[in-house]
PDB file of N, CA, C and O in Angstrom:
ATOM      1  N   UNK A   1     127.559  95.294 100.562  1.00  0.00           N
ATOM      2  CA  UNK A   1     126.404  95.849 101.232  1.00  0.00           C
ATOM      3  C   UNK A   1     125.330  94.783 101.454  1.00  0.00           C
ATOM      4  O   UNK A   1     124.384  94.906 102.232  1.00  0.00           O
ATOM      5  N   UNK A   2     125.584  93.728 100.685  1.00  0.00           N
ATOM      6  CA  UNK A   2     123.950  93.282 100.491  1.00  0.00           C
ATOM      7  C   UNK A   2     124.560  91.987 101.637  1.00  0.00           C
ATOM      8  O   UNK A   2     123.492  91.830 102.227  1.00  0.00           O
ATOM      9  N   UNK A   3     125.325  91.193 102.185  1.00  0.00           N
ATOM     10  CA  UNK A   3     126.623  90.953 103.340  1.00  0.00           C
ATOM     11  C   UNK A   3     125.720  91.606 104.772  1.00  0.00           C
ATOM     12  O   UNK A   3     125.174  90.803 105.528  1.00  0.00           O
ATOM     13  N   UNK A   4     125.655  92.765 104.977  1.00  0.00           N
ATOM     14  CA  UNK A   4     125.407  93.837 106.125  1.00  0.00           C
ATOM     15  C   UNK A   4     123.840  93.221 105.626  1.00  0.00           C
ATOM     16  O   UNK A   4     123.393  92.269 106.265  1.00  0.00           O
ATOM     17  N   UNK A   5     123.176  93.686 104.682  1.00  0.00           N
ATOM     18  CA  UNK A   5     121.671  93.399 104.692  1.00  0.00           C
ATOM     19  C   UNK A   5     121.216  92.642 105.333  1.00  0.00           C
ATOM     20  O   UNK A   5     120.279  92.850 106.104  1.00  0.00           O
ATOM     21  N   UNK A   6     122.006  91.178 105.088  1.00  0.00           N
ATOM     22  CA  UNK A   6     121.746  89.745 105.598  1.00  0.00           C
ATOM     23  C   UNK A   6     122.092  89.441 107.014  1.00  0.00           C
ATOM     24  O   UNK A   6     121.648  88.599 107.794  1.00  0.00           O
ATOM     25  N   UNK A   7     122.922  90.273 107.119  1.00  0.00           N
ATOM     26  CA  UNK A   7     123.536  90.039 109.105  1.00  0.00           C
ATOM     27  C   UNK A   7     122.518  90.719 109.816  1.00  0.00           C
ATOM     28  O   UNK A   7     122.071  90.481 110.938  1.00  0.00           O
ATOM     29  N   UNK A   8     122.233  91.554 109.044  1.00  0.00           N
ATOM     30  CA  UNK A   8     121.165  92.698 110.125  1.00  0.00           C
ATOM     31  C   UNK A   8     120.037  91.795 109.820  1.00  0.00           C
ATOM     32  O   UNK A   8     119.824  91.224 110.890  1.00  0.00           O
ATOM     33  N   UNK A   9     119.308  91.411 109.057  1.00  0.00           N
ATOM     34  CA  UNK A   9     118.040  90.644 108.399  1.00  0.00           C
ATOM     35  C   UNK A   9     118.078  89.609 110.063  1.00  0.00           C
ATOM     36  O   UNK A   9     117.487  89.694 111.139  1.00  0.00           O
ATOM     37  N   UNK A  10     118.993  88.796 109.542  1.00  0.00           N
ATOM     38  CA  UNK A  10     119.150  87.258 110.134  1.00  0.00           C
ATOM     39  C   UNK A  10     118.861  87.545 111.734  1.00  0.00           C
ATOM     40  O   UNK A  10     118.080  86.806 112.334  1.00  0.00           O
ATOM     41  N   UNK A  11     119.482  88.587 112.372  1.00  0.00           N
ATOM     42  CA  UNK A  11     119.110  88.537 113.830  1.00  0.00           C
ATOM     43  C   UNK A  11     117.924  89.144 114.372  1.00  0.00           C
ATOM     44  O   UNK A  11     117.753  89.153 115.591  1.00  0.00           O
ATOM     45  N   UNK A  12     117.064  89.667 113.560  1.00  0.00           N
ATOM     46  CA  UNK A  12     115.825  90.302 113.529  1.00  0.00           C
ATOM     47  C   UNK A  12     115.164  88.724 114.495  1.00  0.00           C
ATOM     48  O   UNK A  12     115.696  87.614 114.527  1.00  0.00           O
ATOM     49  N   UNK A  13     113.887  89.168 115.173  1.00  0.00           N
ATOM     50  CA  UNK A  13     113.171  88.780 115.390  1.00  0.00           C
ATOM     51  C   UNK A  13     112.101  88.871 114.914  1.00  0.00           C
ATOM     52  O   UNK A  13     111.693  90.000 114.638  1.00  0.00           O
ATOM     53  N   UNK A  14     111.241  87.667 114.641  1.00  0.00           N
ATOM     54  CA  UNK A  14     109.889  88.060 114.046  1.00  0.00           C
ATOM     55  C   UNK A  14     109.290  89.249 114.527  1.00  0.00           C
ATOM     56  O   UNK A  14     109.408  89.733 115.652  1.00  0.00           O
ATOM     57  N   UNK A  15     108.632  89.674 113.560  1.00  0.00           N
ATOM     58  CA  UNK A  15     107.804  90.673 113.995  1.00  0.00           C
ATOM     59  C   UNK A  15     108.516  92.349 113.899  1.00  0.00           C
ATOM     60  O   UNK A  15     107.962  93.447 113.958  1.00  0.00           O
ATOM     61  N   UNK A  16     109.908  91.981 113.736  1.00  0.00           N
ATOM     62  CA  UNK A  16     111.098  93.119 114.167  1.00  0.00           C
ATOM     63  C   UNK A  16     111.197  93.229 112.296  1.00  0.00           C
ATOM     64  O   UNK A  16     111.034  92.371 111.429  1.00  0.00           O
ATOM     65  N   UNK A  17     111.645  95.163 112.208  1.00  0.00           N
ATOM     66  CA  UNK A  17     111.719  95.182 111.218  1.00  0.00           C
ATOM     67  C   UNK A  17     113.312  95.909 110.850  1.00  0.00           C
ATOM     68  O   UNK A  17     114.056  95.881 111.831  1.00  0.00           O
ATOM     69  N   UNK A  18     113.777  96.390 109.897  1.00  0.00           N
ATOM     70  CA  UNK A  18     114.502  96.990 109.244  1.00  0.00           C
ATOM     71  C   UNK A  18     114.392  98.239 108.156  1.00  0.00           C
ATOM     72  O   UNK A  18     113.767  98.096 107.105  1.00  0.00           O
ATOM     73  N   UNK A  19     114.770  98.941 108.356  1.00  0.00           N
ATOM     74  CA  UNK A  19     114.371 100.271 107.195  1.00  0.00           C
ATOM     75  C   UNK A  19     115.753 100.243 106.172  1.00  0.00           C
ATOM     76  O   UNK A  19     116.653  99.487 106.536  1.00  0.00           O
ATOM     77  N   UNK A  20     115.932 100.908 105.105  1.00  0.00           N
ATOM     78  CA  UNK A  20     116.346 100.911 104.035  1.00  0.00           C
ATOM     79  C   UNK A  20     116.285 102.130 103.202  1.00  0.00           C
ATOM     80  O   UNK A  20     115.441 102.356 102.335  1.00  0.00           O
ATOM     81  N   UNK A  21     117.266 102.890 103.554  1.00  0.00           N
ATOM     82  CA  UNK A  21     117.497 103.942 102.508  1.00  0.00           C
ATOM     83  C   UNK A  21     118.205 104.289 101.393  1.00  0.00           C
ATOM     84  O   UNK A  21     119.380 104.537 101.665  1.00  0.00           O
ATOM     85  N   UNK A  22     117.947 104.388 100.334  1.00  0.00           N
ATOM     86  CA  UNK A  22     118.926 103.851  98.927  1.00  0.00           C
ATOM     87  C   UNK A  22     118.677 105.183  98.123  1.00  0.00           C
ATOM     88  O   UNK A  22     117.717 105.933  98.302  1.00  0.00           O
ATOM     89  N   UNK A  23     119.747 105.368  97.157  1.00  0.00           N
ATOM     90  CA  UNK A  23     119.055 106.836  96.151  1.00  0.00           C
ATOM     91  C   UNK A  23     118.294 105.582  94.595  1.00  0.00           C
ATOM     92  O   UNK A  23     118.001 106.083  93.510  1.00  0.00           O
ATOM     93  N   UNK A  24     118.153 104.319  94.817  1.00  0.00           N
ATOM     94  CA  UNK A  24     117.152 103.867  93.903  1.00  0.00           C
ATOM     95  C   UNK A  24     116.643 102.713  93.945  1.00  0.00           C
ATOM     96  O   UNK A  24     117.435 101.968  94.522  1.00  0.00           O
ATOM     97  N   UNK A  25     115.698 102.162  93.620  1.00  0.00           N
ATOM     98  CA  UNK A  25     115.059 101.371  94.244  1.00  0.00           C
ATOM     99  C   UNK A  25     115.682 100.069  93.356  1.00  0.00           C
ATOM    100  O   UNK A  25     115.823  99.695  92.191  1.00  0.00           O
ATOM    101  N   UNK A  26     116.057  99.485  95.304  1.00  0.00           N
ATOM    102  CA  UNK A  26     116.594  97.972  95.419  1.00  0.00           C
ATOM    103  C   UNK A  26     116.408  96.779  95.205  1.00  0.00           C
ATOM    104  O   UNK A  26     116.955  95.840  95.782  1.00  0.00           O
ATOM    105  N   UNK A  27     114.935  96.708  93.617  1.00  0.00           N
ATOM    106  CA  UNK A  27     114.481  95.403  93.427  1.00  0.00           C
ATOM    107  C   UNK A  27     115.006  94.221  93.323  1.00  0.00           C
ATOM    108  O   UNK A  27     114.565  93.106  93.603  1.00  0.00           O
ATOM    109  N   UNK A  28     116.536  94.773  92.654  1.00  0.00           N
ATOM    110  CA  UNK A  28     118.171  93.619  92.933  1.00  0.00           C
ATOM    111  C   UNK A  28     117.827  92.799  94.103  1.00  0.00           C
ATOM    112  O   UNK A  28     117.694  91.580  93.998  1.00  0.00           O
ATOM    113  N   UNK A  29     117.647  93.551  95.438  1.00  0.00           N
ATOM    114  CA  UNK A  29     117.826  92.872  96.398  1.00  0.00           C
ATOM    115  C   UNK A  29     116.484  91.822  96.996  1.00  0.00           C
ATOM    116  O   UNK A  29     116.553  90.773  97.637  1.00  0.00           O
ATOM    117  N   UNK A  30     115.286  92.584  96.494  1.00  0.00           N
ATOM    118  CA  UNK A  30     114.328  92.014  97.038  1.00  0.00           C
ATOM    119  C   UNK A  30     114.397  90.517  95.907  1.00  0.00           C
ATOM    120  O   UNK A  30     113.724  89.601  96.380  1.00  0.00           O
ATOM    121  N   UNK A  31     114.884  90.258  94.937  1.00  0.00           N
ATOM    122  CA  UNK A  31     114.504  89.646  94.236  1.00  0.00           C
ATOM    123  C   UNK A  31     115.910  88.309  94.843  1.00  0.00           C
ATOM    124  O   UNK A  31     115.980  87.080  94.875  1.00  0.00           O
ATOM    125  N   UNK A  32     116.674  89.290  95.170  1.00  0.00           N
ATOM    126  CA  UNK A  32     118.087  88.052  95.930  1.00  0.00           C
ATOM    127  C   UNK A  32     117.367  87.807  97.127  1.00  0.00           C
ATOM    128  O   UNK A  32     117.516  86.615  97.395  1.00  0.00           O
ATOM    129  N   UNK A  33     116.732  88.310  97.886  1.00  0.00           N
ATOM    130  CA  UNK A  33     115.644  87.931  99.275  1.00  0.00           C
ATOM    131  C   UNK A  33     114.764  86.712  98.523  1.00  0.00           C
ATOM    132  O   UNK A  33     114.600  85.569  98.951  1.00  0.00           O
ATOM    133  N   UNK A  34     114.326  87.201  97.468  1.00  0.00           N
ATOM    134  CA  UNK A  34     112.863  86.334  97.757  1.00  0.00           C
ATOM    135  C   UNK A  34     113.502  84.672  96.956  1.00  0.00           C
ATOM    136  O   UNK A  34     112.904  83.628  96.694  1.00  0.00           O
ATOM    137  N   UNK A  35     114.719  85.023  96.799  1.00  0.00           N
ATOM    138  CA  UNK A  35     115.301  83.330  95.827  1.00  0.00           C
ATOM    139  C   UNK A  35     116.170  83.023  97.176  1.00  0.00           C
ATOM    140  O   UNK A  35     116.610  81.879  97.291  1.00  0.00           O
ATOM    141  N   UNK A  36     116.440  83.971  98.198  1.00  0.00           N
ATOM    142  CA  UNK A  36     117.756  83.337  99.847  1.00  0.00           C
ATOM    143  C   UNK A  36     116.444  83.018 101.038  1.00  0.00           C
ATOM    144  O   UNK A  36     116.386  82.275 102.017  1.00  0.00           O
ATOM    145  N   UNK A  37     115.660  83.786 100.529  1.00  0.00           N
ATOM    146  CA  UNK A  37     114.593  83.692 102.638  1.00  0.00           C
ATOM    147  C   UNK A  37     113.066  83.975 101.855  1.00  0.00           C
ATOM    148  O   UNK A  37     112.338  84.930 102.126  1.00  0.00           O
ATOM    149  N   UNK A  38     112.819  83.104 101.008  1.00  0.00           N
ATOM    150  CA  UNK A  38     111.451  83.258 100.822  1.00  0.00           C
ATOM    151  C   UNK A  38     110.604  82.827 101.794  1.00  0.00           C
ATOM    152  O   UNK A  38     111.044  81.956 102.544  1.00  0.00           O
ATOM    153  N   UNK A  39     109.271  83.302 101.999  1.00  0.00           N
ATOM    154  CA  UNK A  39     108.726  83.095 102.872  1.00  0.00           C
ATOM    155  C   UNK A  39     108.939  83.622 104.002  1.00  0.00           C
ATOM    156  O   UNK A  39     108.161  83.209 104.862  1.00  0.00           O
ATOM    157  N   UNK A  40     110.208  84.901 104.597  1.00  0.00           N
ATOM    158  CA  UNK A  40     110.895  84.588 105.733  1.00  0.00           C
ATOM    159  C   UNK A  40     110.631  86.283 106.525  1.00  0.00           C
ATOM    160  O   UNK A  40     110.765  86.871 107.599  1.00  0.00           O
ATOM    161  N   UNK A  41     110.195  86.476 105.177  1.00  0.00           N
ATOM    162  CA  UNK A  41     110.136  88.477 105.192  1.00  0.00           C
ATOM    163  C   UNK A  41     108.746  89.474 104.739  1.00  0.00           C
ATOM    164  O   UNK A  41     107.789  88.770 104.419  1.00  0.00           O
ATOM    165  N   UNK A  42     108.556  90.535 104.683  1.00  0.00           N
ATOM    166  CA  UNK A  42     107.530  91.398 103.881  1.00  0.00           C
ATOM    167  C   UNK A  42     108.620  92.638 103.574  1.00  0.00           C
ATOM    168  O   UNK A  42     109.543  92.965 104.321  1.00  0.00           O
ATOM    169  N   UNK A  43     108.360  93.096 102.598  1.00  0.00           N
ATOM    170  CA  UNK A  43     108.929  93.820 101.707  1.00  0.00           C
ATOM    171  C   UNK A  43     107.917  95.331 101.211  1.00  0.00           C
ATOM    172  O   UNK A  43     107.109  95.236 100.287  1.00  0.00           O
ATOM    173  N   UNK A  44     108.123  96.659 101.975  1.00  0.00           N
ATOM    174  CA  UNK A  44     107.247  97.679 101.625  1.00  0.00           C
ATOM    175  C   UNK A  44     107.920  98.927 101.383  1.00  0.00           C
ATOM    176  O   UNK A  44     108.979  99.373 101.823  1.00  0.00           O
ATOM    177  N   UNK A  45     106.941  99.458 100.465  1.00  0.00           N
ATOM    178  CA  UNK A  45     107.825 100.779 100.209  1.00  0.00           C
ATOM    179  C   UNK A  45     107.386 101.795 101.157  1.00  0.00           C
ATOM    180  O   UNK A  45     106.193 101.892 101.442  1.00  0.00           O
ATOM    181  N   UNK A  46     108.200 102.497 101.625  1.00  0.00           N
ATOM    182  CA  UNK A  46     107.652 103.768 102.300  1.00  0.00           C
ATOM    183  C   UNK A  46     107.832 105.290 101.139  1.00  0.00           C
ATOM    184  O   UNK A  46     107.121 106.295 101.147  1.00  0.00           O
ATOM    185  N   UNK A  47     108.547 105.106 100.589  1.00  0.00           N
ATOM    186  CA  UNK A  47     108.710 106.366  99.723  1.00  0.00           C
ATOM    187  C   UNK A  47     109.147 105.580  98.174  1.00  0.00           C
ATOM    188  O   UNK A  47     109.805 104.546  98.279  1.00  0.00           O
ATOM    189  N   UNK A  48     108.879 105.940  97.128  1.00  0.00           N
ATOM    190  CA  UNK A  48     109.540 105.573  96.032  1.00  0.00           C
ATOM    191  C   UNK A  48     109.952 106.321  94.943  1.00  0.00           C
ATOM    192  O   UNK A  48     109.484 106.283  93.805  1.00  0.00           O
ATOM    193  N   UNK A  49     111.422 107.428  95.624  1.00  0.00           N
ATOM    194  CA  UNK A  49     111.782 108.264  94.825  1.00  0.00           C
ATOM    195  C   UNK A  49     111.734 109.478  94.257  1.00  0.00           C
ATOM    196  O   UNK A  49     112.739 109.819  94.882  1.00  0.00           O
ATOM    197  N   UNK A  50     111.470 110.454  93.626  1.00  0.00           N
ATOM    198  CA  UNK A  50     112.854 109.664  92.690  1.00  0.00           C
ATOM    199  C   UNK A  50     114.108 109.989  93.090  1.00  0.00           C
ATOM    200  O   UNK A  50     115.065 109.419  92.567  1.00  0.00           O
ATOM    201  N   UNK A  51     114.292 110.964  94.089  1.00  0.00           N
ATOM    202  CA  UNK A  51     115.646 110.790  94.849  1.00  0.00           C
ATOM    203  C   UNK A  51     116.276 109.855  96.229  1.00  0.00           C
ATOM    204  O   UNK A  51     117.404 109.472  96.540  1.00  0.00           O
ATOM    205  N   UNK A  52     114.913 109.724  96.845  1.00  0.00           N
ATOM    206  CA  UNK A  52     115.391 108.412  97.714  1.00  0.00           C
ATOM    207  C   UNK A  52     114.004 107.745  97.546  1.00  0.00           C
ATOM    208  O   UNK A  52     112.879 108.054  97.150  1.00  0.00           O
ATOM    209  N   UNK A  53     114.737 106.543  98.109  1.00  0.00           N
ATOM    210  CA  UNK A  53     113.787 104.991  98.381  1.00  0.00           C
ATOM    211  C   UNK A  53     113.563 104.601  99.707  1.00  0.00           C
ATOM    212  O   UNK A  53     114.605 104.106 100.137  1.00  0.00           O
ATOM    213  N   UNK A  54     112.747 104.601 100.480  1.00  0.00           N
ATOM    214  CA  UNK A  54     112.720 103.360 101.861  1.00  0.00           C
ATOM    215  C   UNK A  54     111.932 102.912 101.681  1.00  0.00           C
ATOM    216  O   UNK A  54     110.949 103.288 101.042  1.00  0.00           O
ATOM    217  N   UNK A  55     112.236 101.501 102.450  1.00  0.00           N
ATOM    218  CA  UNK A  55     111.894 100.374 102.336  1.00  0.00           C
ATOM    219  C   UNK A  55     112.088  99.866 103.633  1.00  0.00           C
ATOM    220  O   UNK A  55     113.124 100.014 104.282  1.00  0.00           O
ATOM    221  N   UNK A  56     111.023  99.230 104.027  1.00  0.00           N
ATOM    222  CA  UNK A  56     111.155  98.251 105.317  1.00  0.00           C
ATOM    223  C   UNK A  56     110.949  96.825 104.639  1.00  0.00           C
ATOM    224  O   UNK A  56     110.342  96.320 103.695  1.00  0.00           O
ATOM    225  N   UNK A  57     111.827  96.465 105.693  1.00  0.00           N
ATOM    226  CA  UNK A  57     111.873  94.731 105.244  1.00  0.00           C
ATOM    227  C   UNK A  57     111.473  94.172 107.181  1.00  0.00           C
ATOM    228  O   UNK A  57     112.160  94.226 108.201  1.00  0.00           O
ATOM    229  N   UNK A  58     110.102  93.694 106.917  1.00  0.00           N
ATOM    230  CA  UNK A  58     110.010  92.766 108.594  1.00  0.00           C
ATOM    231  C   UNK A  58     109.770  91.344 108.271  1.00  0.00           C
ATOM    232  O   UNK A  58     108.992  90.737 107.536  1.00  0.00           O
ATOM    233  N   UNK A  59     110.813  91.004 109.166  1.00  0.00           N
ATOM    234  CA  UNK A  59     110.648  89.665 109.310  1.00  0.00           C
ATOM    235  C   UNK A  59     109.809  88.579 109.702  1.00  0.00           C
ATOM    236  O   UNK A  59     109.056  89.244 110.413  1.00  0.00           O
ATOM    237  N   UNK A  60     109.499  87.776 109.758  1.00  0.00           N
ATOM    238  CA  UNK A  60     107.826  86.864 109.509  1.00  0.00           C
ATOM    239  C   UNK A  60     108.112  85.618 110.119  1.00  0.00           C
ATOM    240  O   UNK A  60     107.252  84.738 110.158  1.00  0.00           O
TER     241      UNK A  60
END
């Protein structure tokens, strides 16, 4: 999954974002983001739980 994250991430255009729906929150990933594309993204919660999570990730 986190493969698909990065393909979809990578062709984003600045400014262009991505949403993220998970049943728990994906700090795994933001924390594999911020050590692969620091600097490269913003990272927000739209909901946090406790049965689902979104998250937008826009690119910078």
């Amino acid at each position: 999954m986190v493969g698909a994250i990065y393909s979809t991430f990578d062709v984003l255009e600045p400014g262009q974002q991505m949403e993220l729906i998970n049943d728990h929150d994906p700090v795994h990933l933001y924390i594999k983001l911020m050590t692969d594309r620091s600097g490269q993204f913003e990272w927000g919660y739209l909901s946090e739980g406790p049965d689902v999570w979104r998250i937008t990730i826009r690119k910078i």
